[in-house]
N, C-alpha and C positions, 0 to 999 in steps of 0.2 A: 643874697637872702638864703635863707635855709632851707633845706627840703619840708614838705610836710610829709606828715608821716600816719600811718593808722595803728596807734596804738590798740585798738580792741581786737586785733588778730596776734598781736605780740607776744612772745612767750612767757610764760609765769610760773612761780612754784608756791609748791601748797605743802605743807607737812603732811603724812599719812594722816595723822590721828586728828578728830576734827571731833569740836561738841557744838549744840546748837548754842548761839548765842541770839539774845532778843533783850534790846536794852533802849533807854530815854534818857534824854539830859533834855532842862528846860533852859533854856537862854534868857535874859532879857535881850530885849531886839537893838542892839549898840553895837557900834561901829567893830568892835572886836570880837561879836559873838562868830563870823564866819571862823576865825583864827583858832579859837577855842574848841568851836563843832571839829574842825579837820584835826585838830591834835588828837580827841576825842575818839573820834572813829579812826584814827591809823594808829592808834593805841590797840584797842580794839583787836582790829583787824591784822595787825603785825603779830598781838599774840596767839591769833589763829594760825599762824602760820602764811599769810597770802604776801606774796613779796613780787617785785620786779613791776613791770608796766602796767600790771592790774593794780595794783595799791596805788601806782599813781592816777591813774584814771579815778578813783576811788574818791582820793582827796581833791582832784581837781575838780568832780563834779560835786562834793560835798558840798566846798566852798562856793562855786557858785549858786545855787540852791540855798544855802542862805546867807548869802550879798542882798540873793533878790527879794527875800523875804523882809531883811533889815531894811530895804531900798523901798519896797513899796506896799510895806505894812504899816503899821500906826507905830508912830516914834515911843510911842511907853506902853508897848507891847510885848508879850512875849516870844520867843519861839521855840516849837517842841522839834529836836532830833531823833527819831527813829533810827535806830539797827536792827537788822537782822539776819545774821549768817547763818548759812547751814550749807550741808555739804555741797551744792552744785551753787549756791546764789550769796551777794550779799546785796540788801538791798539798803538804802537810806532813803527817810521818807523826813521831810522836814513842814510843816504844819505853823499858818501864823493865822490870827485873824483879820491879816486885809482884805479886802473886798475886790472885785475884777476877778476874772480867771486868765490864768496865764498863758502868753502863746508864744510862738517860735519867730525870731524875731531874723532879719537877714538885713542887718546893715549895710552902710555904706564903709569899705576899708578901714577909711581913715573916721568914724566915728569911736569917737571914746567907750560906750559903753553897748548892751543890748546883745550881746553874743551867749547868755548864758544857758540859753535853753537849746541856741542849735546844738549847742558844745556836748548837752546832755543827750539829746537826740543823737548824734552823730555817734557818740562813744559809749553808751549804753546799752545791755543787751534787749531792755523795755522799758520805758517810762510813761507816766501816767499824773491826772491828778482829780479831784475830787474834793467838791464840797459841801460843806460842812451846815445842817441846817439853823447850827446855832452862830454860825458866822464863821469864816475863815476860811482857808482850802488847804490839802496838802499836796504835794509833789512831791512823787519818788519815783528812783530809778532802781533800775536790778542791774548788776554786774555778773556775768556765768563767771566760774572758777573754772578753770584749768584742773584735771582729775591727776 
């Protein structure tokens, strides 16, 4: 088996020049919107300049954040993506209108699924969630940049 590893100490590169970016894309809630959200943002965030083990931590918590929203929102729902980079943070916040609040979940090994929030918790500089009085809740995480 392989070592594990803590990517959120890893080293990373950033271009000097940096603008704020603060952007949306709204999904319908279907099997392929995680696929589409992480293209999405490492589009994004590659044209900032953010490269190496932070861009992947980036995408990996993207897509799960919205697996879980596709997973356990309403099937002909939508879901809203948040970005927002600027020079120390990037954050993604992804927003559906299912109902429950989300919690941190600590499987069994060999369980198929349920690992998506320790994963954000773990690799994350903060995350959070919040909701919505007209219905729904969102959940985002912050990633620090490497200066």
């Amino acid at each position: 088996m392989g070592d594990v590893r803590d990517l959120s100490s890893a080293p990373s590169a950033r271009r000097s020049g940096w603008r704020l970016v603060d952007d949306e894309l709204t999904l319908h809630a279907e099997r392929h919107a995680p696929r589409l959200a992480r293209h999405w943002v490492m589009r994004a965030v590659a044209a900032e300049g953010v490269v190496g083990s932070t861009n992947q931590v980036i995408e990996l918590l993207t897509g799960e954040l919205v697996s879980n929203a596709v997973v356990h929102g309403p099937a002909d729902g939508e879901v809203q993506v948040g970005l927002r980079i600027d020079r120390r943070t990037v954050r993604v916040s992804v927003r559906d209108t299912g109902q429950g609040r989300p919690r941190v979940r600590h499987p069994e090994p060999t369980a198929p699924s349920g690992r998506g929030l320790a994963l954000v918790e773990a690799l994350s500089s903060a995350w959070g969630t919040a909701t919505h009085p007209d219905g729904g809740k969102t959940v985002w995480f912050d990633v620090e940049l490497d200066d």
